[in-house]
DSSP file (Angstrom, degrees, kcal/mol; ACC not computed):
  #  RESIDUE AA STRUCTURE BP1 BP2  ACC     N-H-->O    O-->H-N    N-H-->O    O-->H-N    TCO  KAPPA ALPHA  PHI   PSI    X-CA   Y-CA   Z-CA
    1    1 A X              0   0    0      0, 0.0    13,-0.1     0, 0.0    14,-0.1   0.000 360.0 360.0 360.0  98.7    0.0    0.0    0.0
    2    2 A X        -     0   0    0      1,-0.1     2,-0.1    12,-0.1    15,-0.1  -0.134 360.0-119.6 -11.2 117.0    1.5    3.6   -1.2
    3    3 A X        -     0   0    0     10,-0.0     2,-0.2    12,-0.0    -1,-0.1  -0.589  27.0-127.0 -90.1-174.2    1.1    6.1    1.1
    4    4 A X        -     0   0    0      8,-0.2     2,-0.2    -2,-0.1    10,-0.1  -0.681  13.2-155.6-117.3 159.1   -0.6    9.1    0.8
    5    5 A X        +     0   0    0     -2,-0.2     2,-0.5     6,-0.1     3,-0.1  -0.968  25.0 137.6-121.4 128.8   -0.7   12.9    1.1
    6    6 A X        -     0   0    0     -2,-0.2     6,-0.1     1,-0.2    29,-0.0  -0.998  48.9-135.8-158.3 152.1   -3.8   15.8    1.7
    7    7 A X  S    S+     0   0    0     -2,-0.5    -1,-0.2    49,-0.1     2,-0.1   0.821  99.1  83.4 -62.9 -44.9   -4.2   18.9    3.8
    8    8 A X  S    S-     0   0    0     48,-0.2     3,-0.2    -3,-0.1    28,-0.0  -0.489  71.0-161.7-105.4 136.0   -7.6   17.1    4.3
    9    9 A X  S >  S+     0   0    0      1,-0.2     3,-1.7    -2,-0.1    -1,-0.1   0.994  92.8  66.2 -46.2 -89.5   -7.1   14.3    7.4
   10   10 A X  T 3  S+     0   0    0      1,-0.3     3,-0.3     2,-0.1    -1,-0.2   0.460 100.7  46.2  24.1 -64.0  -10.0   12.8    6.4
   11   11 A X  T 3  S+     0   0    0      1,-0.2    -1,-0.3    -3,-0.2    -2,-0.1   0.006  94.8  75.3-104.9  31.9   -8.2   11.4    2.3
   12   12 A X    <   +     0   0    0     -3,-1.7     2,-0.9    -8,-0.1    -8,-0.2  -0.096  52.1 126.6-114.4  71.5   -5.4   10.2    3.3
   13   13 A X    >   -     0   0    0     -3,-0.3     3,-0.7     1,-0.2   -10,-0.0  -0.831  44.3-157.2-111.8  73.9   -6.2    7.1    4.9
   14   14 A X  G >  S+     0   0    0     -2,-0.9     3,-2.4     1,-0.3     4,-0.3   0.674  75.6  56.1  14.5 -73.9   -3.8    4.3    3.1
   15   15 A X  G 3> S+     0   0    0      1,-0.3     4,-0.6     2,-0.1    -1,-0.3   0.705  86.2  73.2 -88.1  -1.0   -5.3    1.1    3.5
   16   16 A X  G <4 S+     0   0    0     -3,-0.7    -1,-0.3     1,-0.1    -2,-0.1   0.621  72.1  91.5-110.9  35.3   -8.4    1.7    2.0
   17   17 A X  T X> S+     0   0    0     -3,-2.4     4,-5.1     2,-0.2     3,-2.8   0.920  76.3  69.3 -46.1 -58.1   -6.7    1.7   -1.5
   18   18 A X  H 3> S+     0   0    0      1,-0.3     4,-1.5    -4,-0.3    -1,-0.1   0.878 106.9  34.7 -38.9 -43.8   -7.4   -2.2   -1.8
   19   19 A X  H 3< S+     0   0    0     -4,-0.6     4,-0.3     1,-0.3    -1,-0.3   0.440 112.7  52.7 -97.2  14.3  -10.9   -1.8   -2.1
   20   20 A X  H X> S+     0   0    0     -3,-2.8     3,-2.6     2,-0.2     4,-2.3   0.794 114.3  55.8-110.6 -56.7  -11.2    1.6   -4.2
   21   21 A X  H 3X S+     0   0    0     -4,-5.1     4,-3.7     1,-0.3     5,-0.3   0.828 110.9  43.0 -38.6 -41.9   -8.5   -0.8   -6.6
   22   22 A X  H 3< S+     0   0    0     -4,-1.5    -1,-0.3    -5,-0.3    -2,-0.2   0.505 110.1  48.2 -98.7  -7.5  -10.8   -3.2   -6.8
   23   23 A X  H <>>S+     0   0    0     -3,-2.6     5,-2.9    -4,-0.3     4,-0.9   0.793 116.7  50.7 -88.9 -50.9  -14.1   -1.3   -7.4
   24   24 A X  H >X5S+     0   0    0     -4,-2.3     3,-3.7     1,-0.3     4,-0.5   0.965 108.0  49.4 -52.6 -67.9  -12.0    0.7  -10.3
   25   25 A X  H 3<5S+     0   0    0     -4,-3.7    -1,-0.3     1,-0.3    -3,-0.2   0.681 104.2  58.6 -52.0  -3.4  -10.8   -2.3  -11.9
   26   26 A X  H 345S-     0   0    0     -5,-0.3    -1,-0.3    -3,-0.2    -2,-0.2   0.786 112.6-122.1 -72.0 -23.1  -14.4   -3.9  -12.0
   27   27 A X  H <<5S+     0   0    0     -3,-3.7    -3,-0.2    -4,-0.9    -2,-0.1   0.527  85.2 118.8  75.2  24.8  -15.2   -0.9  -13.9
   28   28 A X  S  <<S+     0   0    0     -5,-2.9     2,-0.3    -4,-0.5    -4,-0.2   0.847  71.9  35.5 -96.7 -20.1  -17.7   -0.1  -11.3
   29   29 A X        -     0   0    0     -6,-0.8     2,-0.2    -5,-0.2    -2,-0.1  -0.884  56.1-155.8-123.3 177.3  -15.9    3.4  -10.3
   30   30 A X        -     0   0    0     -2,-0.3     2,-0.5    -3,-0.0    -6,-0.0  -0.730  14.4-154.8-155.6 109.1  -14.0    6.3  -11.4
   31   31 A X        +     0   0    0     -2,-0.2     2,-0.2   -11,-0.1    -2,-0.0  -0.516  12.5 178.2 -99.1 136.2  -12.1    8.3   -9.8
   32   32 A X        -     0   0    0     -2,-0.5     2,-0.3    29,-0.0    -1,-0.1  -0.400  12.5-146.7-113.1-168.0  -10.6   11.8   -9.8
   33   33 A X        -     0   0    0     -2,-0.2     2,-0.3    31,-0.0    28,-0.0  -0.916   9.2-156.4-142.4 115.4   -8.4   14.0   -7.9
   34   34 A X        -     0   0    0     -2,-0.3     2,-0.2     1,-0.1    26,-0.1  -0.759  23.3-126.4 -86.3 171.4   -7.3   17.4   -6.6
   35   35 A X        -     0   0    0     -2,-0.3     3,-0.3     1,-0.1    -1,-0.1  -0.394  33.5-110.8 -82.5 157.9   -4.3   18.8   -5.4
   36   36 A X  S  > S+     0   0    0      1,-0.2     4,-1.0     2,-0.2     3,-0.5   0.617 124.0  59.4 -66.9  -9.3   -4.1   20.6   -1.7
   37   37 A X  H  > S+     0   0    0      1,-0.2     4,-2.0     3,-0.2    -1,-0.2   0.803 109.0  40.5 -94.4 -27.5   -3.7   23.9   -4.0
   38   38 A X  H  4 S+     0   0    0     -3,-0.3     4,-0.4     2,-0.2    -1,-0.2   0.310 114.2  50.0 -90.4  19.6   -7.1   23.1   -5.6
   39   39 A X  H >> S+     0   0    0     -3,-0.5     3,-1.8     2,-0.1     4,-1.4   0.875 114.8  47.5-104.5 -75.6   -8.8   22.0   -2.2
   40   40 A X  H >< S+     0   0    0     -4,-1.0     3,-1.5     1,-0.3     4,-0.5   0.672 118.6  39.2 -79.6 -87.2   -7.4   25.4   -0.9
   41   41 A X  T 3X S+     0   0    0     -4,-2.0     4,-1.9     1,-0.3    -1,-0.3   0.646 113.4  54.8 -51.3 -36.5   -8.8   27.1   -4.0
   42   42 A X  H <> S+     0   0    0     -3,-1.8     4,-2.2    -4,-0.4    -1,-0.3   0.883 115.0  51.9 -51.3 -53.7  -12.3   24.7   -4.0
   43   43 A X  H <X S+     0   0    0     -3,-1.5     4,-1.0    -4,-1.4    11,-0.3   0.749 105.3  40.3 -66.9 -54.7  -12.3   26.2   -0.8
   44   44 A X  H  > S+     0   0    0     -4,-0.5     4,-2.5    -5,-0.2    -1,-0.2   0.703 115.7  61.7 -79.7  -9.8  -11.9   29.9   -1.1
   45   45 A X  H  X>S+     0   0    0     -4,-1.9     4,-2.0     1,-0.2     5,-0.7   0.948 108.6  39.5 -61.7 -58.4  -14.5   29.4   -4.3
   46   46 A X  H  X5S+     0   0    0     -4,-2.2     4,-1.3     1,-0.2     6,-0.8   0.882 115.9  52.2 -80.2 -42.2  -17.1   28.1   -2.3
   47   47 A X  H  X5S+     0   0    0     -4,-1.0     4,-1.4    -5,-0.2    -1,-0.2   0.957 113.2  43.1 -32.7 -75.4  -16.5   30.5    0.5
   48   48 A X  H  <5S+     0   0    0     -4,-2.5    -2,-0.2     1,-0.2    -1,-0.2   0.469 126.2  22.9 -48.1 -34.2  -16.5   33.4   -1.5
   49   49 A X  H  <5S+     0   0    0     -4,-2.0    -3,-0.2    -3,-0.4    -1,-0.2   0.640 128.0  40.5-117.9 -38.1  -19.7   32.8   -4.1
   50   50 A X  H  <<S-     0   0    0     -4,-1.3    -3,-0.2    -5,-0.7    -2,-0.2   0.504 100.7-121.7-131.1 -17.0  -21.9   30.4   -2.3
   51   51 A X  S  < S+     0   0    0     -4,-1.4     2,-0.5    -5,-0.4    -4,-0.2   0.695  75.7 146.5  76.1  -2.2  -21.4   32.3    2.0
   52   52 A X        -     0   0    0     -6,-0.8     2,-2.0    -7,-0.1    -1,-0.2  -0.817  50.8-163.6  12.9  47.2  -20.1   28.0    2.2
   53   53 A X        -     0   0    0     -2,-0.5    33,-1.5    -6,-0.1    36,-0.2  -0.287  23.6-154.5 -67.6  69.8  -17.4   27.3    4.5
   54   54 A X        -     0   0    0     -2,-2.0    31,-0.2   -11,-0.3    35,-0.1  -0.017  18.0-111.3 -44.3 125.5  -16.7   23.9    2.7
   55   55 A X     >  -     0   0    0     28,-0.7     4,-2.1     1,-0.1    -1,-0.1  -0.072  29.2-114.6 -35.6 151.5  -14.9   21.0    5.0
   56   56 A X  H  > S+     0   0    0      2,-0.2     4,-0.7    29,-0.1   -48,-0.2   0.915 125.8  53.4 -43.9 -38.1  -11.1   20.2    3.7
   57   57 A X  H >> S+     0   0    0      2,-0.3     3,-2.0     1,-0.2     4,-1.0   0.986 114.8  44.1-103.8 -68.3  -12.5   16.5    2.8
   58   58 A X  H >> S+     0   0    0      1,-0.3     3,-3.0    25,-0.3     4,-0.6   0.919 104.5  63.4 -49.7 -72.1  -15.6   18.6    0.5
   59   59 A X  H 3< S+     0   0    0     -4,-2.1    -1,-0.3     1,-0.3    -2,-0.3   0.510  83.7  68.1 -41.7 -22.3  -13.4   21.0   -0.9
   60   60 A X  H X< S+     0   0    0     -3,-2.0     3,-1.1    -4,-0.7     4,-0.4   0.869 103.9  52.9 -54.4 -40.2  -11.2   18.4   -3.0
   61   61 A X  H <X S+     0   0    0     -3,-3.0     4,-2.4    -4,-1.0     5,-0.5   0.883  88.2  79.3 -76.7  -5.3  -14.6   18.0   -5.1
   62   62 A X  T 3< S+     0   0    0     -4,-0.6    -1,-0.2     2,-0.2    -2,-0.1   0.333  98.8  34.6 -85.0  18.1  -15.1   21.5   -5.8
   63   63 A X  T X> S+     0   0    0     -3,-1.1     3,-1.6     3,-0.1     4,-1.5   0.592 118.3  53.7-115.2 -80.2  -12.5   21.9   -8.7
   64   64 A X  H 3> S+     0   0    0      1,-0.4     4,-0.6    -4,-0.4     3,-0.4   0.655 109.1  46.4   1.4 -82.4  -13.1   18.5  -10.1
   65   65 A X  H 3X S+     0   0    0     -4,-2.4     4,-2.5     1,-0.2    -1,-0.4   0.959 115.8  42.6 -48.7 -49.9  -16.6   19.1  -10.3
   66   66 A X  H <> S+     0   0    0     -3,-1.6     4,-1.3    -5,-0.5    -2,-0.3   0.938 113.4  56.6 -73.9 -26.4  -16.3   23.1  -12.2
   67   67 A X  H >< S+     0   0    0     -4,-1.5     3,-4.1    -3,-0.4     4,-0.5   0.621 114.3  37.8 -58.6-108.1  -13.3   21.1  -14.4
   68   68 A X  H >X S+     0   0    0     -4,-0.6     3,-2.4     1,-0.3     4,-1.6   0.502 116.5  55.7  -3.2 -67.9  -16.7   18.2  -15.5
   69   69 A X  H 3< S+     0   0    0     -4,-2.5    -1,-0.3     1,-0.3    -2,-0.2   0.777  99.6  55.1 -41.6 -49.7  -19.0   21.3  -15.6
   70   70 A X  T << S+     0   0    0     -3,-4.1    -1,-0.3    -4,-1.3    -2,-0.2   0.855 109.6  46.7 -51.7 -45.2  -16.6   23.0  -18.2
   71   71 A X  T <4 S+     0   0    0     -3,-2.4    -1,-0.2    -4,-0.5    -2,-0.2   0.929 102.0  80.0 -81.3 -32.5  -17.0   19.7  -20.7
   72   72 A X  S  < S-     0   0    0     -4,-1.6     2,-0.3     1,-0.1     0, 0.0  -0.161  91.5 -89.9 -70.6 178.8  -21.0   19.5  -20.4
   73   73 A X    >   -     0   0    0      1,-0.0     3,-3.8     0, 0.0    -1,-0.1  -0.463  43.8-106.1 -80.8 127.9  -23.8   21.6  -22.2
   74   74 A X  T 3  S+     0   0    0      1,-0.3    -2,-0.1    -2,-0.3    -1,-0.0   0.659 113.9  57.6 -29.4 -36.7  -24.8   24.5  -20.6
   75   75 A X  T 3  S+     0   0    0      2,-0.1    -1,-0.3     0, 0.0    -3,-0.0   0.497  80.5 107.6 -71.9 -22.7  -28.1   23.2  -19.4
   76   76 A X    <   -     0   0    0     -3,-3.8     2,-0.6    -7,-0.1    -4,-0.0  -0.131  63.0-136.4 -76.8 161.5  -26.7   20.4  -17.6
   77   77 A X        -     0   0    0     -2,-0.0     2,-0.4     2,-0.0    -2,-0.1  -0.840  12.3-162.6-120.9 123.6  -26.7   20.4  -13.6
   78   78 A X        -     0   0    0     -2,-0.6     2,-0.2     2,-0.0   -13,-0.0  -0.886   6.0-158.3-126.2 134.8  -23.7   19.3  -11.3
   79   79 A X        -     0   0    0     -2,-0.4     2,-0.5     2,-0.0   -14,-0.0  -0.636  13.4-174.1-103.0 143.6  -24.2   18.5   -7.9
   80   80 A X        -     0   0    0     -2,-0.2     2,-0.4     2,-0.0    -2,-0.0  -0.805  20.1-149.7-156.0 129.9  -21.5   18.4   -4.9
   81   81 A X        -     0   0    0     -2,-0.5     2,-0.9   -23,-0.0    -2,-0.0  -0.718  16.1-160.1 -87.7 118.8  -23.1   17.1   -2.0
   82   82 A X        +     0   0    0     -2,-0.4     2,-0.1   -28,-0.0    -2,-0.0  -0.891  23.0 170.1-110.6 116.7  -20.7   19.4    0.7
   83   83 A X        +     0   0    0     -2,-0.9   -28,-0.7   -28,-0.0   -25,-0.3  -0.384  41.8  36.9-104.0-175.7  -21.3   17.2    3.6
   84   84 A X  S    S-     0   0    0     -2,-0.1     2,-0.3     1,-0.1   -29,-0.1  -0.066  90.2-110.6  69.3-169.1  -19.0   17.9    7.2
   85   85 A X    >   -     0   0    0    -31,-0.2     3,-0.8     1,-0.1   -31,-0.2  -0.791   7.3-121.0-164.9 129.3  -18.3   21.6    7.8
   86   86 A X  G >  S+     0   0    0    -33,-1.5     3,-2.3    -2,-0.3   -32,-0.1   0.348  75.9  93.2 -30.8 -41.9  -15.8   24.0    7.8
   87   87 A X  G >  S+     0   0    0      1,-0.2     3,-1.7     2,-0.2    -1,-0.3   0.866  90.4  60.8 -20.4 -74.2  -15.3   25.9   11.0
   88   88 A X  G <  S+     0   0    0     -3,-0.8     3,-0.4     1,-0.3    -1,-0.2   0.440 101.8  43.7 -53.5 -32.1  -12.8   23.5   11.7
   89   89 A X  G <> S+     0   0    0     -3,-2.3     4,-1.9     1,-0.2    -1,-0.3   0.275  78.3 103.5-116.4  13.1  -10.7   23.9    9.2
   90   90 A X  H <> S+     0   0    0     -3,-1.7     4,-1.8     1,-0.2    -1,-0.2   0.709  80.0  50.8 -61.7 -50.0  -10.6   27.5    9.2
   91   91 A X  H  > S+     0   0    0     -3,-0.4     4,-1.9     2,-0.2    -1,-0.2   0.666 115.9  47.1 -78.8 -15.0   -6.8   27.9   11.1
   92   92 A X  H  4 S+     0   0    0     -3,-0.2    -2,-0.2    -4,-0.2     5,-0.2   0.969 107.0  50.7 -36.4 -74.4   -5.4   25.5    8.7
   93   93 A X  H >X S+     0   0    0     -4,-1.9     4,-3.4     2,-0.2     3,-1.7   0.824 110.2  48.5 -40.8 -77.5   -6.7   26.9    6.2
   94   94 A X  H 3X S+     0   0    0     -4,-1.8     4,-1.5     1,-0.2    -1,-0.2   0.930 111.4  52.7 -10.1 -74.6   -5.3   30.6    7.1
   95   95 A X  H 3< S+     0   0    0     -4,-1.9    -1,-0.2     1,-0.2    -2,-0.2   0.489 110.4  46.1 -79.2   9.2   -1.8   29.2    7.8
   96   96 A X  H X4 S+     0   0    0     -3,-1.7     3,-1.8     2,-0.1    -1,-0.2   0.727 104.5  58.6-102.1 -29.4   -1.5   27.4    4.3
   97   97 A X  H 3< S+     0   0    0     -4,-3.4    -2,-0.2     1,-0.2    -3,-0.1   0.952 106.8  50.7 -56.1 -42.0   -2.8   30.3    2.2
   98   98 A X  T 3<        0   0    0     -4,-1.5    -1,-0.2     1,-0.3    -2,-0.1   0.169 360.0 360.0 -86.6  16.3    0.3   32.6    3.7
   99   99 A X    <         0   0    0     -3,-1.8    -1,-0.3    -5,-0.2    -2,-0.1   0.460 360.0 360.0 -80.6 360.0    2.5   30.0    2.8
């Protein structure tokens, strides 16, 4: 098992690779990814437009998801369920933007 890295606590949790492997290669998911610079952006996005203080964990889908948006037809409607909440992550958050 590889390890991992995220800002977010929450995704980097190693060992449950096996079964994410084993769902892709079925073909029954598909998965995508940001970087902690697009969580941190996902983050100030959602903040900023939506009054949204996204969790860390939520904020990886919010570039992912506006990247997808980009390919579809204008009419179409994209969902990110922002579950958890944000407070929390708020001094993090702070001290990685002044980095």
């Amino acid at each position: 098992i590889a390890t991992t890295h995220s800002i977010s606590a929450g995704l980097d949790y190693a060992s449950i690779g096996p079964e994410h492997a084993y769902l892709h290669d079925g073909g029954r998911a598909e998965y995508i990814y940001a970087s902690d610079a697009e969580a941190l952006e996902g983050f100030a996005l959602c903040a900023e437009l939506e009054g949204i203080i996204p969790a860390l964990e939520t904020s990886h889908a919010i570039m992912p998801a506006l990247r997808i948006a980009r390919e579809l037809p204008k009419d179409d409607v994209v969902i990110v369920n922002l579950s958890g909440r944000g407070d929390k992550d708020v001094q993090l958050v702070a001290e990685l933007q002044t980095r």
